[in-house]
C-alpha positions as CSV (number, residue, x, y, z in Angstrom):
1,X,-22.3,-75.1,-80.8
2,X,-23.0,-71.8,-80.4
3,X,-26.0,-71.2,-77.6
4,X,-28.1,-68.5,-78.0
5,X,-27.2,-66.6,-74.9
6,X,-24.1,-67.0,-76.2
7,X,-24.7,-65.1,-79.1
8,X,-25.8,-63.0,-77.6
9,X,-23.2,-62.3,-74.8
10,X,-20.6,-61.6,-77.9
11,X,-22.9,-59.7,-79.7
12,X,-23.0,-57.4,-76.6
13,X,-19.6,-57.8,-76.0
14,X,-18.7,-56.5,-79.3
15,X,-20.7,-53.8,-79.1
16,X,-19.4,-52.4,-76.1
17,X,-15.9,-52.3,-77.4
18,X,-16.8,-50.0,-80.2
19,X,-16.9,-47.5,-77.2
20,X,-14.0,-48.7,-74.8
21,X,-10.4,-47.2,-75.1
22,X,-8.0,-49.6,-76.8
23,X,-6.1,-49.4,-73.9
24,X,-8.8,-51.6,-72.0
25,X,-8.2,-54.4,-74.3
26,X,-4.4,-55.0,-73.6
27,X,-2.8,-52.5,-75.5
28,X,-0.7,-50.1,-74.4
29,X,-1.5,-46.6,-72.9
30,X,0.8,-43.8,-73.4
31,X,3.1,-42.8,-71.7
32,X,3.8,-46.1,-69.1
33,X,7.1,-45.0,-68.5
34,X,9.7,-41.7,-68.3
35,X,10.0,-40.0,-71.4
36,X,12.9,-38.2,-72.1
37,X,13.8,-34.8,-73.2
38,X,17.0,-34.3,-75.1
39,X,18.4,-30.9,-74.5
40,X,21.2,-30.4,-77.5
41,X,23.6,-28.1,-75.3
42,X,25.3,-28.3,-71.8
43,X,23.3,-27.8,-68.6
44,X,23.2,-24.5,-67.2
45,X,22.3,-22.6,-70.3
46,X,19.1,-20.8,-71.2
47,X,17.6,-23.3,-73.4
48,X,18.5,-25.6,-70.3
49,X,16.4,-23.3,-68.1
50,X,13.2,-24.6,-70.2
51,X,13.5,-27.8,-70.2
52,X,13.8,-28.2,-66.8
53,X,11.0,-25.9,-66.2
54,X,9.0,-27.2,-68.3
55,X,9.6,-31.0,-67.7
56,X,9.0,-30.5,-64.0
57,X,5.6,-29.0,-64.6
58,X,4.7,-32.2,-66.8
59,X,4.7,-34.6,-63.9
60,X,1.1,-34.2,-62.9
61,X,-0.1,-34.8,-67.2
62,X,2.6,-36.9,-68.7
63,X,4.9,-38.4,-65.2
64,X,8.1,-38.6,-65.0
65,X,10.5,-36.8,-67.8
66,X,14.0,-36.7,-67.6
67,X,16.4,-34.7,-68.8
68,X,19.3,-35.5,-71.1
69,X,22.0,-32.9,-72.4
70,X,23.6,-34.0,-75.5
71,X,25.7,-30.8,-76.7
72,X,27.8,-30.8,-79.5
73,X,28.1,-29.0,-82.9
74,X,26.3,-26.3,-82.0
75,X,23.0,-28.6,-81.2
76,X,23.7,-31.1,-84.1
77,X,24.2,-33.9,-82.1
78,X,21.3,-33.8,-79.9
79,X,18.6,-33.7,-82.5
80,X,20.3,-36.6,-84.7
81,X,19.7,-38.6,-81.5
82,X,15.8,-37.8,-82.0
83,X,15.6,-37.3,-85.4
84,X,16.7,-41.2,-85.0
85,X,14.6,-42.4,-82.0
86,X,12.2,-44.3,-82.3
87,X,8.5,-42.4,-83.1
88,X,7.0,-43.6,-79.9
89,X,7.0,-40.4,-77.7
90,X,9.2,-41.3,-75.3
91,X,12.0,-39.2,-76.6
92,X,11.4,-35.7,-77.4
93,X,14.0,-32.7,-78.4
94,X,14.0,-29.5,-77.1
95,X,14.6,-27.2,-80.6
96,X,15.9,-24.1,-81.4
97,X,16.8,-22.2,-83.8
98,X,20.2,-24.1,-84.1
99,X,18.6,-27.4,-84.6
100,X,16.0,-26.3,-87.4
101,X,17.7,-23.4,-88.9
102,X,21.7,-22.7,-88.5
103,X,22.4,-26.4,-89.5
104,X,20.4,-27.1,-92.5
105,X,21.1,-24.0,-94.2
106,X,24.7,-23.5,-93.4
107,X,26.3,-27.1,-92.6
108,X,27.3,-29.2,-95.4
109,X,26.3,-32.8,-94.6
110,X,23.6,-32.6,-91.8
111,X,22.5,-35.6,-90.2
112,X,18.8,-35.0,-90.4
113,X,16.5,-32.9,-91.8
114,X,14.6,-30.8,-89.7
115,X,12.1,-30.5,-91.8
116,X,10.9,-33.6,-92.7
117,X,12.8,-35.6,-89.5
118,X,11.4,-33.4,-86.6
119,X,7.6,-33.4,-85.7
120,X,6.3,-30.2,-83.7
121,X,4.7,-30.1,-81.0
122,X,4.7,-27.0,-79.3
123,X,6.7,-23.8,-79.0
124,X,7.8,-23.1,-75.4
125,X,9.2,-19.5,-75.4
126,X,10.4,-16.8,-77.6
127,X,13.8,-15.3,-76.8
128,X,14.6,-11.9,-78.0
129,X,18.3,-10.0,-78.4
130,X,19.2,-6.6,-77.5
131,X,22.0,-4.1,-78.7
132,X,24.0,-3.2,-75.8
133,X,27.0,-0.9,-75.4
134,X,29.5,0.0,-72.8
135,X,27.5,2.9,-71.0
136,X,30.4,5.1,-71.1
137,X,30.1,5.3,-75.0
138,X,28.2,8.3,-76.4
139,X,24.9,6.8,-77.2
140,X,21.5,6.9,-75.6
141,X,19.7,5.4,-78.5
142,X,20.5,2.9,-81.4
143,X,19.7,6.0,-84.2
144,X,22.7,7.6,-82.0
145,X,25.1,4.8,-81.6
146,X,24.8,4.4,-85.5
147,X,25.7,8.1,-86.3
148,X,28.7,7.3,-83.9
149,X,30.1,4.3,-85.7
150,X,29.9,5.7,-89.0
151,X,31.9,8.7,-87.2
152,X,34.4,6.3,-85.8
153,X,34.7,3.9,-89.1
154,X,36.3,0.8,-87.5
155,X,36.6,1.4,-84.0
156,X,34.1,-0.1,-82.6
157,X,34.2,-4.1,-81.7
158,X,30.7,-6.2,-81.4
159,X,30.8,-9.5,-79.2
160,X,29.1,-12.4,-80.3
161,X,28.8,-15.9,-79.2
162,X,30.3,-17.5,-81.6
163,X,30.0,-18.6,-85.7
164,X,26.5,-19.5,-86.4
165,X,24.9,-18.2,-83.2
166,X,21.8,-16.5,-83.1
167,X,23.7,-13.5,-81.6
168,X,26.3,-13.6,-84.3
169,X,23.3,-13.2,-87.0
170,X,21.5,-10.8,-84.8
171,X,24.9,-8.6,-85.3
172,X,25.2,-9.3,-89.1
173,X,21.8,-8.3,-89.6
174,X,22.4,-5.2,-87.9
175,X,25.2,-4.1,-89.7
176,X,23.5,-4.6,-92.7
177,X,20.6,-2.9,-91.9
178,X,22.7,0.2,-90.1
179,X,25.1,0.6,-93.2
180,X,27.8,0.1,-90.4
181,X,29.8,-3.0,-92.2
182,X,33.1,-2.0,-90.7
183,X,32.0,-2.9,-87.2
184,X,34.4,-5.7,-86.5
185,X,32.7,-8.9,-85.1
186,X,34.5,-10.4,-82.5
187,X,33.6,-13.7,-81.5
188,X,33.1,-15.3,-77.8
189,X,32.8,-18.8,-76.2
190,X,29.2,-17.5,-74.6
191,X,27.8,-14.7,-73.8
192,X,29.0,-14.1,-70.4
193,X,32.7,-13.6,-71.6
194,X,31.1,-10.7,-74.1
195,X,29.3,-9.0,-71.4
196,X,32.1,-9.1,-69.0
197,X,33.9,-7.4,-72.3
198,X,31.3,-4.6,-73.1
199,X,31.4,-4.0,-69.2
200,X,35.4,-3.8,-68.7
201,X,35.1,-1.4,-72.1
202,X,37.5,-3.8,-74.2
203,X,35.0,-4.1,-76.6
204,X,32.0,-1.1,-77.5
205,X,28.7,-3.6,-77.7
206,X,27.2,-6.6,-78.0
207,X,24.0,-8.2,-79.5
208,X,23.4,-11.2,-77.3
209,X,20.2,-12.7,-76.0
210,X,18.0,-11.4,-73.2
211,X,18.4,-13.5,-69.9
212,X,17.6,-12.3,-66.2
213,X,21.2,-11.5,-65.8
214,X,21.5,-8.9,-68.7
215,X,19.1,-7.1,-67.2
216,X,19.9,-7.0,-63.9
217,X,23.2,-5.6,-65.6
218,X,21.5,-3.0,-67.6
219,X,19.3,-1.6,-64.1
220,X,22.7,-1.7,-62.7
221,X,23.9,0.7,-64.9
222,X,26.9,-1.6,-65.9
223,X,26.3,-2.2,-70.1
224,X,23.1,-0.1,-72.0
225,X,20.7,-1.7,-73.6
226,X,19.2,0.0,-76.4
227,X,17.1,-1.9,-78.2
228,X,15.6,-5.4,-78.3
229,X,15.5,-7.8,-81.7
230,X,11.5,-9.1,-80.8
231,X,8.8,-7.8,-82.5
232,X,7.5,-6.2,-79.5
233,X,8.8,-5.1,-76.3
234,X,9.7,-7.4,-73.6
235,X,7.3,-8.0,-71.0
236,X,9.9,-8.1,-68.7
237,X,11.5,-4.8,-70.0
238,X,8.9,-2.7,-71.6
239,X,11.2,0.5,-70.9
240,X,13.4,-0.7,-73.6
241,X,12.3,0.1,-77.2
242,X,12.3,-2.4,-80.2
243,X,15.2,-1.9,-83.2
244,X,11.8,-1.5,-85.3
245,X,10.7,1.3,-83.2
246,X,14.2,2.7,-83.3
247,X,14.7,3.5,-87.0
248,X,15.4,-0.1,-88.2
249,X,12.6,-1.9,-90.1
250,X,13.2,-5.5,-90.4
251,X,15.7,-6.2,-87.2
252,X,13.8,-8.9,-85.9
253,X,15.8,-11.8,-84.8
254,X,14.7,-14.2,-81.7
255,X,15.5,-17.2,-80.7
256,X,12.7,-20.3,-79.6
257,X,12.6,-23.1,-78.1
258,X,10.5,-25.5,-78.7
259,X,9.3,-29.4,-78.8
260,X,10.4,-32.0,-81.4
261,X,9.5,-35.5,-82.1
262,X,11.0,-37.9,-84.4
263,X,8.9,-37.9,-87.7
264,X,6.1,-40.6,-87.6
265,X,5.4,-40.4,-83.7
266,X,1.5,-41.0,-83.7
267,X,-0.5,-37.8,-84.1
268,X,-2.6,-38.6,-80.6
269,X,0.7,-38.8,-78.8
270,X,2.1,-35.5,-80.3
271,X,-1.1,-34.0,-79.2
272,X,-1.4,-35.3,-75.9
273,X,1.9,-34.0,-75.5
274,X,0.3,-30.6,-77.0
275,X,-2.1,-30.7,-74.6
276,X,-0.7,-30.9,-71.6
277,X,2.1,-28.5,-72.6
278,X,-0.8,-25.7,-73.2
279,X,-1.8,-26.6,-70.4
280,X,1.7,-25.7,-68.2
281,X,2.0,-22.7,-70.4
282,X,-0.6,-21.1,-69.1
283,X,0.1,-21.5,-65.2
284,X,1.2,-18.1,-63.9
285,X,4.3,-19.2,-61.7
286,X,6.1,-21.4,-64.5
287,X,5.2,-17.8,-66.7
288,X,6.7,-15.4,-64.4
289,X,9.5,-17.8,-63.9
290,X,10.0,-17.4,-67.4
291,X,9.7,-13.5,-68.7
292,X,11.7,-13.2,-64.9
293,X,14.8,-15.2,-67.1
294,X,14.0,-13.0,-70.4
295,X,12.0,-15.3,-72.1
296,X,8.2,-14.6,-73.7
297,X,6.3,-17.7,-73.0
298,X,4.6,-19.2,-76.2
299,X,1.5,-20.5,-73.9
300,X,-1.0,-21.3,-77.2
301,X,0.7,-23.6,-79.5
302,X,-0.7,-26.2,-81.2
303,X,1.4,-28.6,-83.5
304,X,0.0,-27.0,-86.4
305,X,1.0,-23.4,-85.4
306,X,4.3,-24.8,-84.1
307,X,5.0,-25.8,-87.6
308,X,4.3,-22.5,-89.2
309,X,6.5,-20.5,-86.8
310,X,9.1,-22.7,-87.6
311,X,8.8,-22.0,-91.1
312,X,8.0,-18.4,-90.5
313,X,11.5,-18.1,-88.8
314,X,13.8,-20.2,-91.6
315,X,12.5,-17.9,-93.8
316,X,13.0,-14.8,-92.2
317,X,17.0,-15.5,-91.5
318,X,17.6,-18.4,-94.2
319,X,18.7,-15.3,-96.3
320,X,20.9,-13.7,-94.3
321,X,22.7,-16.8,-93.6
322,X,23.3,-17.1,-97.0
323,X,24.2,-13.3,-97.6
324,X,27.0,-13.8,-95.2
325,X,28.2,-16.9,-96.0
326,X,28.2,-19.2,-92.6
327,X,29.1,-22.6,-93.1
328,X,29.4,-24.4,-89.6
329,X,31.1,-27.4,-91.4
């Protein structure tokens, strides 16, 4: 039989655990161990450069995360392997536009669906492209190096990295804008080999993306860049006009990247993991550190806005990928 203190006591009991975290009653509280952060390319890259950035600045918020490159298929592979995880939180993709754009609109049989596979969480960094030519070509500006390829019809040779890059659409895009379709596209392994090109003068130009290295190169006087793809100019680089600003309305094209869980990951955990990451945006070494490598840091998003930028960019460039073609398999 019940006493009445008894009662009581459980009455009491119950009452305070309408007000106790769940965790205080056995269950578990996230995260309790490493979480991981699937970077879909090889170390070393720029994309790479974020992750690790960013995971280090996580360890006071969120612990330990640990990085793990899975490259392949032009960043198919990697987010399959979170598209598949399970939703828990402890495995998170680092997106780009290669895992949420170039693959479901130009590869036959994707694994996943970014759309409806991937959760956002928050967008890291923007990364713009510039136009950049061999200095010792006649061109000071990107209205000027047009009038000089549709003087030369044919002789001039754009690098890009590769089929179904964000450099090779940036380069597609501005042909089509320019009116200069007999630029012949030659494609590269990365952009390194492209800039070594465009240096050497084997090939007139390039439209690759902005990194630390390009313009240390352009301050150097070795390649020109004359014009950025963002929609402003570069905090790192605001000497160098936009392709807007230059004469050619809609040349936007930038890359992201970003943070993806696997569809059904509990809404607290994607925004604790919101949280935290606004958090680390907004410290001014990590940002320096960034816009120092060519990158704009993102340092307000929420889930919800990550979502509509996402969306914002597949349909920006969903039509020129269709325009031209691509098919990545």
């Amino acid at each position: 039989m019940l006493t009445r203190r008894r009662v009581f006591g459980l009455g009491a009991a119950s009452l305070i655990a309408d007000f106790l975290p769940q965790s205080a009653f056995g269950q578990s509280k996230y995260p309790e161990r490493s979480i991981k952060l699937v970077i879909p390319f090889a170390p070393g890259g720029i994309t790479d450069t974020v992750g690790r950035l960013w995971a280090d600045k996580m360890k006071s918020s969120l612990g330990q995360v640990y990085i793990e490159n899975q490259a392949g298929a032009g960043g198919l592979v990697g987010g399959a392997t979170v598209a598949r995880a399970q939703p828990d939180g402890y495995t998170i993709l680092l997106g780009t536009v290669a895992t949420h754009l170039h693959i479901p609109s130009a590869s036959g049989a994707a694994p996943y669906n970014a759309a409806t596979d991937l959760a956002p969480i928050s967008i890291l960094v923007t990364s713009s492209l510039a136009v950049a030519i061999n200095p010792g070509l006649p061109a000071q500006t990107l209205t000027e190096l047009i009038a000089y390829a549709k003087a030369n019809p044919g002789k001039l040779s754009c690098g890009s990295t590769g089929a179904g890059s964000m450099s090779h659409l940036a380069g597609e895009l501005f042909k089509s804008l320019a009116g200069t379709a007999d630029i012949v596209t030659a494609p590269y392994k990365g952009a390194g080999p492209a800039l070594s090109d465009v240096i050497s003068g084997h090939i007139a130009m390039t439209v690759s993306n902005v990194t630390g290295h390009m313009l240390d190169l352009h301050r150097s006087g070795k390649i020109r860049m004359l014009a950025v793809t963002s929609p402003a100019r570069l905090s790192a680089a605001p000497d160098i006009p936009t392709a807007v600003e230059s004469g050619l309305p809609g040349m936007i094209a930038q890359s992201f990247a970003g943070l993806f869980a696997p569809a059904g990951t509990p809404k607290s955990i994607v925004e604790q993991i919101s949280a935290a990451t606004r958090v680390a945006m907004a410290d001014d070494e990590l940002r320096q550190k960034l816009i120092a490598s060519g990158f704009e840091p993102y340092s307000d998003s929420s889930p919800e806005s990550a979502g509509r930028f996402v969306e914002e960019e597949i349909g920006r460039l969903t039509p020129l990928i269709k325009a031209i073609g691509l098919k990545l398999g």
